[in-house]
C-alpha positions in Angstrom: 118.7 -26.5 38.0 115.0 -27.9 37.4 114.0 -26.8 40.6 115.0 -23.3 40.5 113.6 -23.0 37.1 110.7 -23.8 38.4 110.9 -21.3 41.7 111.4 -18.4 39.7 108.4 -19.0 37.0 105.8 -19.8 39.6 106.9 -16.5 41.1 106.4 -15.0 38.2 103.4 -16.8 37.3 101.9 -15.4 40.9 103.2 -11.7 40.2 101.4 -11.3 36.8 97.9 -13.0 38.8 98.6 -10.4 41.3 98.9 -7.4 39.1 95.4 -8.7 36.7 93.8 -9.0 40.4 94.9 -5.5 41.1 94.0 -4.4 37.3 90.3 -5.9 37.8 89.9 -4.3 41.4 90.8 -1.0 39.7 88.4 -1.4 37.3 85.4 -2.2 39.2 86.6 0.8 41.5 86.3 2.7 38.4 83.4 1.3 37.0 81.2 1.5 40.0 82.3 5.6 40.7 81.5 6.2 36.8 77.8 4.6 37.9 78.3 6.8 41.1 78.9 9.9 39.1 76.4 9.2 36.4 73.7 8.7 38.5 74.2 12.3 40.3 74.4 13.9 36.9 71.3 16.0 35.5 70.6 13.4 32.3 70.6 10.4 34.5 68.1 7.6 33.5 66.3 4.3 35.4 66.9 2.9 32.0 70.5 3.5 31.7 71.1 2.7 35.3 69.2 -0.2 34.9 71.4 -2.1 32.8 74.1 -2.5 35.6 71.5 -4.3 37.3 73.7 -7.1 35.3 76.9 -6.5 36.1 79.0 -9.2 37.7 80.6 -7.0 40.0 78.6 -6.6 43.4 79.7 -2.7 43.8 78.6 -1.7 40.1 75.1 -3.5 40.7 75.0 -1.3 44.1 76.0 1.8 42.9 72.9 0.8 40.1 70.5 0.4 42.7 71.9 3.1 44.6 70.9 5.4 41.9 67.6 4.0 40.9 66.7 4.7 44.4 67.6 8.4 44.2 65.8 9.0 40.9 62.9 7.3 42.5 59.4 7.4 40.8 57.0 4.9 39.1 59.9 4.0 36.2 61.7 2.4 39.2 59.4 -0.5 40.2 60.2 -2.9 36.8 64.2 -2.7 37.9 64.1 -2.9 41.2 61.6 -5.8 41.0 64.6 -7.2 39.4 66.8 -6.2 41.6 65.6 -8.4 44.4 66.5 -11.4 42.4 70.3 -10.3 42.6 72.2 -12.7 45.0 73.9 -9.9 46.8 71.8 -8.9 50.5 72.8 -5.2 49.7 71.4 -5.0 46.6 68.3 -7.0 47.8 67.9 -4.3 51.1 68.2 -1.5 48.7 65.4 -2.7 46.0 63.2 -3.4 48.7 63.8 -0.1 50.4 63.3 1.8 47.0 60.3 -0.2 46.2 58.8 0.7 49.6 60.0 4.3 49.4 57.6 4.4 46.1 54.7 3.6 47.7 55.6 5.5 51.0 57.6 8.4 50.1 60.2 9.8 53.1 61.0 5.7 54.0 64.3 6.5 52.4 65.2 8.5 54.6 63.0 8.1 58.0 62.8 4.2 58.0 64.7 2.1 55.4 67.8 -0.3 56.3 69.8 1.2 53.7 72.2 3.0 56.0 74.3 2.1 57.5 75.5 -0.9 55.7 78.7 -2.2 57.0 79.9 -4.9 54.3 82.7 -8.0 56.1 83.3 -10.0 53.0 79.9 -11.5 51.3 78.1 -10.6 54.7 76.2 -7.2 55.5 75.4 -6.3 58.7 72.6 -3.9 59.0 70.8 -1.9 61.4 67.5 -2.1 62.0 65.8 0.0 64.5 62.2 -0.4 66.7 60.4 2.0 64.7 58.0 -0.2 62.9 54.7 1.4 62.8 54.9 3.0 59.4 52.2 1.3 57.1 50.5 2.8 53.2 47.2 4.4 53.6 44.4 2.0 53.1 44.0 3.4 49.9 47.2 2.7 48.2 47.0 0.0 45.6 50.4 -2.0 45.9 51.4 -4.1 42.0 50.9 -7.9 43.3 54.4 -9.1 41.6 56.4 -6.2 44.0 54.6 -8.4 46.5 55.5 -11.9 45.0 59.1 -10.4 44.6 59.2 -9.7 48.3 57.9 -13.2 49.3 60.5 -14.7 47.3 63.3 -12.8 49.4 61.3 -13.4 52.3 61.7 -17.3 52.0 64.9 -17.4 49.5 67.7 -14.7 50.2 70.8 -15.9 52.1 70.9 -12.6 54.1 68.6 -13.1 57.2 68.9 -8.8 57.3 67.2 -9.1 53.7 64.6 -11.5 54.6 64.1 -9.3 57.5 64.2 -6.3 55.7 61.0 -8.0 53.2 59.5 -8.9 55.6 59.3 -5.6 57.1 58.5 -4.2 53.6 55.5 -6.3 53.0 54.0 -5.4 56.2 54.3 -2.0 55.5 53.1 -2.4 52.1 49.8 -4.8 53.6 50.9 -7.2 51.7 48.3 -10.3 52.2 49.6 -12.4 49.5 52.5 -13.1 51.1 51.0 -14.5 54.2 52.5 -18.1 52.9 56.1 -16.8 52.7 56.0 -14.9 56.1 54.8 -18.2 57.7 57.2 -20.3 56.5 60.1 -18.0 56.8 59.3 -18.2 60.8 59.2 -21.8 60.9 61.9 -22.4 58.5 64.8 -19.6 59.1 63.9 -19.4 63.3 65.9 -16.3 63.1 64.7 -13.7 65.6 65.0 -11.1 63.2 63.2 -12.5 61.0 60.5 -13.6 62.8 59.8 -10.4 64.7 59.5 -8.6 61.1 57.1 -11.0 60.3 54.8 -11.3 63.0 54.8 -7.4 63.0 54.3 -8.1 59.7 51.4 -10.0 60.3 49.7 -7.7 62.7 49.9 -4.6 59.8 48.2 -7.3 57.3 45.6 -7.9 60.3 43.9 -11.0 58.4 42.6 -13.0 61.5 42.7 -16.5 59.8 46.3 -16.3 60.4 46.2 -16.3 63.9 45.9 -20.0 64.7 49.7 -20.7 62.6 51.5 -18.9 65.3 50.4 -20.3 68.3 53.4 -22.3 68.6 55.2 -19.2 69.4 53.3 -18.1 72.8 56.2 -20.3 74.2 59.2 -18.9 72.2 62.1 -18.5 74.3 63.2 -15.4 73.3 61.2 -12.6 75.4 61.1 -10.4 72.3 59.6 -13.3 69.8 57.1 -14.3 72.6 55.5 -10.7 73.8 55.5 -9.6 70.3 53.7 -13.3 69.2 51.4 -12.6 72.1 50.8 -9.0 70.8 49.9 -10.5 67.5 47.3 -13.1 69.1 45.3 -10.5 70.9 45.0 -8.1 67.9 44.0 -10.8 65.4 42.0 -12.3 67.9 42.9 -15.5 68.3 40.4 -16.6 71.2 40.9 -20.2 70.7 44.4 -19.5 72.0 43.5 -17.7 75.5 44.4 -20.7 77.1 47.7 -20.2 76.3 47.7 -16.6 76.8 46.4 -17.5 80.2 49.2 -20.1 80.9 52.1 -17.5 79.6 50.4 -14.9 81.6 50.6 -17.2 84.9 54.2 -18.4 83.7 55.6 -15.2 82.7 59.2 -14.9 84.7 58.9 -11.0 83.5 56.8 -7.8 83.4 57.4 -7.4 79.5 55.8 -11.1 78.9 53.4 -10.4 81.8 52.1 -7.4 80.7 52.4 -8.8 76.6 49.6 -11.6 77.9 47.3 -9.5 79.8 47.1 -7.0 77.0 46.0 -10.3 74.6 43.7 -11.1 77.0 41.9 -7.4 77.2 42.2 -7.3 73.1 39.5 -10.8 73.4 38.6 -10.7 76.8 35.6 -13.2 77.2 33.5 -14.3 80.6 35.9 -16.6 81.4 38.6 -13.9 82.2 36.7 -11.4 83.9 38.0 -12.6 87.2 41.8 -12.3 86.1 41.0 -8.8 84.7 39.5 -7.7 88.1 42.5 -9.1 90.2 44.9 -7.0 88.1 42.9 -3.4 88.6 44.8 -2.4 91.6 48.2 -3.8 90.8 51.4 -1.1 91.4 52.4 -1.8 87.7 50.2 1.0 85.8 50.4 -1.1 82.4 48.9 -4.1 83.8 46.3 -1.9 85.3 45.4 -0.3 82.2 45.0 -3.4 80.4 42.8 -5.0 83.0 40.5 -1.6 82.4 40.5 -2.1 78.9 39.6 -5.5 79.0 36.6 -5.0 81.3 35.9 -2.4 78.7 35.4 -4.4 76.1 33.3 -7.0 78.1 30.6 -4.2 78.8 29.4 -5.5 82.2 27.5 -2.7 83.6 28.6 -4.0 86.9 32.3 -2.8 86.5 30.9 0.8 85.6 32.0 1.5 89.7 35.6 0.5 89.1 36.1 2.0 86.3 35.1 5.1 87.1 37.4 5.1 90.4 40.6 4.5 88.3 39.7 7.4 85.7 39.1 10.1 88.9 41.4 8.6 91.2 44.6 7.1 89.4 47.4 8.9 89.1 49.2 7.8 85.8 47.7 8.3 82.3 47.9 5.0 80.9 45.5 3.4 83.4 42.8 6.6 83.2 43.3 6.2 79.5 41.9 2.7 79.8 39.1 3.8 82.6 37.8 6.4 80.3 37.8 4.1 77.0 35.7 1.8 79.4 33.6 4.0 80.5 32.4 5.7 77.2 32.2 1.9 75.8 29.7 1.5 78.6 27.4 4.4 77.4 29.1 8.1 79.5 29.3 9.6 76.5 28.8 13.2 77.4 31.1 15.7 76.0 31.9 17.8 79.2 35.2 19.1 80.0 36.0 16.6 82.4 34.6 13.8 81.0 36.2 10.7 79.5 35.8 10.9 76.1 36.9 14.7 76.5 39.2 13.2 77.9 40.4 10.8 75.0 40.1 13.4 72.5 42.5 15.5 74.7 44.9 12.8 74.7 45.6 13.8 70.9 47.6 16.6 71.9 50.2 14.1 74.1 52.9 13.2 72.1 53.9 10.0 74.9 50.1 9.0 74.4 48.1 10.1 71.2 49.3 6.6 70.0 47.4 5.0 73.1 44.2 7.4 72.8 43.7 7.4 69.2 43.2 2.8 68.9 41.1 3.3 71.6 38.6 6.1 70.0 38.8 4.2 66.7 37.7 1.3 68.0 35.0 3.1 69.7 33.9 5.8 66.6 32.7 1.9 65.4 29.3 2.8 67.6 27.2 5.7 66.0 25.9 7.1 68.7 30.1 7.6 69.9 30.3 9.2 66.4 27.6 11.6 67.7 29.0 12.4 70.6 32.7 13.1 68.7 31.2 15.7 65.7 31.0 18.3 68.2 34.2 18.5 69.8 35.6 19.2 66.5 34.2 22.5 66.9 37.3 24.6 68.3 39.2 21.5 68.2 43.2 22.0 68.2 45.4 21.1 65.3 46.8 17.7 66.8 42.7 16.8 67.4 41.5 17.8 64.3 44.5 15.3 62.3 43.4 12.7 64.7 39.9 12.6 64.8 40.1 12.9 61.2 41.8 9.2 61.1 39.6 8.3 63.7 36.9 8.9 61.1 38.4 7.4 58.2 39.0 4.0 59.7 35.8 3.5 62.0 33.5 6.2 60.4 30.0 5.6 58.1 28.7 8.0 55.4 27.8 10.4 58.1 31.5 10.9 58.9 31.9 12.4 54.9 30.4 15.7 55.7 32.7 16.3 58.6 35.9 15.4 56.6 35.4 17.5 54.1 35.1 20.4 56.5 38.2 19.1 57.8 39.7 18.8 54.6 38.8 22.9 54.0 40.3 23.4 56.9 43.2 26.6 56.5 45.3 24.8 58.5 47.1 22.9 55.7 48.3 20.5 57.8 44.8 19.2 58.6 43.4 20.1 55.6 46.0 17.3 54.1 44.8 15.0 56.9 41.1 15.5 55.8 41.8 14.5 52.5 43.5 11.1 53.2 41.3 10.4 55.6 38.5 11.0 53.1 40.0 9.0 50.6 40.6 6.2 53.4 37.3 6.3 54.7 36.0 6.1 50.6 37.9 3.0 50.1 36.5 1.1 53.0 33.2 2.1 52.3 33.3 0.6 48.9 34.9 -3.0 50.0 32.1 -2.7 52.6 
């Protein structure tokens, strides 16, 4: 008699927990559309939104964010600041893709993590993709706590997408004072996702001192973590470590980590390499000969003038003539001529598959005045696609006798260069008065 007493109120013990279950899954379904809905609607507010931030439901606090995101503007930083303290990775991703969005409007929707999402339990799987070149003008003045905020996700969140996803975020957002927290997120987490963000990361930040903390990863096992650590050594010029770029160059069991070291060797090629960079000039890959080209560029030894003036007239693939020309107009052939290389260069702005390769290469030489020279007159009759470029070309390498150019530029009744002209004015401004 006891025990089916018993029996029959445990099952009805377990019946009523099932129905309040049911009653609070309802109500958070409710709760979180009535956010939904609110947020869409014409009076919405950040500071109405904003106190959901607190809800203990994980789908009210999204649908929060969610709409904070949408509304967008300078009244969203304080919340989502807050936001990235939440323990849930979705909410995190989406404050950090919001705050970024502020600062670099279109993210939202061209490279943010925030879709799709694809929630198993606590976990969130997101997709990140290998588009991650985006970066605020130099000009842009980012608050230092959205940067501390980041750092602490970087380091802290249990999500390895959301520390990924800061990581990403404070590269984009040049975020320097978070150079502590991206280091020892790599060492500590020694997630691949993770510490790809954050040696790309690293390389938008582009503060050189760095370079020495990451040496440990020219031997990383993954192929992605070591090319991209290798990338990172040449452009913050790391010299100290061209030992080791020579010893993964020479034990590279692939062309991605082969060609990864001999492009951080041509970024700080010195004496010592120059035989290395000749032996790779005629090679069949066309990416290994480019970056041999470019690294005898950059050691300006009249003596490979020959060389590379045989791969710019006689090679057949762009990426190695690209190189020859950059070498030969850092060796002094700067005329202008139609068939010349740094017509050449400039030309290379109209390529879609290799304005991205031509445009480094004349910054990097628009740091020489007399190349500056030799560039203000191709801008007469220039196309569209040249004008945009040169006028960032300007902006990141030019002096003060760049400003009268860009403001033609920025005149221009193109509109689309005419906006070009003025960032780049307003980049080339703010250098000038760090300088």
């Amino acid at each position: 008699m006891f025990a089916k007493t018993f029996v029959i109120a445990l099952a009805v013990a377990l019946a009523a927990g099932i129905c309040a279950q049911d009653t609070q899954q309802a109500d958070t379904k409710d709760r979180a559309k009535a956010v939904r809905d609110y947020a869409k609607s014409q009076g919405a507010t950040i500071e109405k939104l904003a106190t959901y931030l607190s809800d203990p439901d994980i789908d009210v606090r999204v649908e929060a964010v969610k709409g904070i995101d949408e509304i967008g503007g300078a009244a969203t930083i304080d919340p989502l600041v807050r936001a990235l303290a939440d323990n849930d990775p979705e909410v995190q991703i989406r404050a950090t893709d919001g705050l970024v969005n502020f600062y670099l409007p279109g993210y939202l929707q061209k490279g943010g993590l925030t879709a799709p999402f694809r929630r198993a339990g606590s976990a969130i799987k997101a997709h990140f993709t290998d588009t991650n070149d985006q970066v605020i003008d130099p000009y842009v003045e980012v608050r230092p706590d959205v940067i501390m905020a980041l750092g602490k996700v970087v380091t802290g969140a249990a999500s390895m997408h959301a520390r990924a996803n800061a990581a990403r975020a404070i590269g984009i957002l040049r975020g320097r004072a978070a150079i502590p927290d991206l280091l020892s997120a790599m060492r500590r987490s020694k997630d691949d996702e993770v510490m790809y963000e954050s040696l790309i990361a690293l390389q938008k930040i582009h503060d050189p001192t760095v370079a020495p903390q990451i040496t440990w990863m020219l031997r990383d096992l993954s192929d992605r973590i070591q090319v991209t650590a290798l990338e990172t050594t040449g452009l913050l010029q790391n010299r100290a470590a061209l030992p080791d770029v020579r010893d993964a160059l020479n034990r590279a069991h692939n062309n991605k980590v082969r060609r990864a070291a001999l492009e951080a060797i041509a970024l700080m090629p010195d004496d010592s390499v120059h035989g290395v960079l000749v032996s790779y000039l005629n090679d069949k890959d066309d990416a290994l000969r480019a970056s041999a080209a470019e690294g005898l560029a950059r050691l300006k030894n009249p003596a490979d003038l020959p060389a590379l003036e045989k791969m710019f007239n006689t090679d057949k693939k762009t990426a190695p003539r690209l190189a020859a020309a950059f070498g030969m107009v850092n060796l002094g052939r700067l005329e202008g001529t139609e068939l010349g290389p740094l017509r050449y260069l400039v030309n290379q702005l109209n390529s879609v598959g290799y304005r991205e390769t031509a445009r480094p290469y004349l910054v990097e030489l628009a740091r020489d005045p007399a190349v500056r020279q030799s560039i203000y007159p191709l801008l007469q009759g220039a196309s569209r696609d040249e004008k945009t470029g040169l006028a960032d070309v300007l902006a990141r390498s030019g002096g003060p006798d760049a400003l009268p150019y860009l403001q033609t530029i920025s005149r221009d009744p193109d509109t689309t260069v005419a906006e070009a002209g003025v960032r780049a004015l307003k980049t080339l401004q703010a250098r000038t008065s760090r300088s």
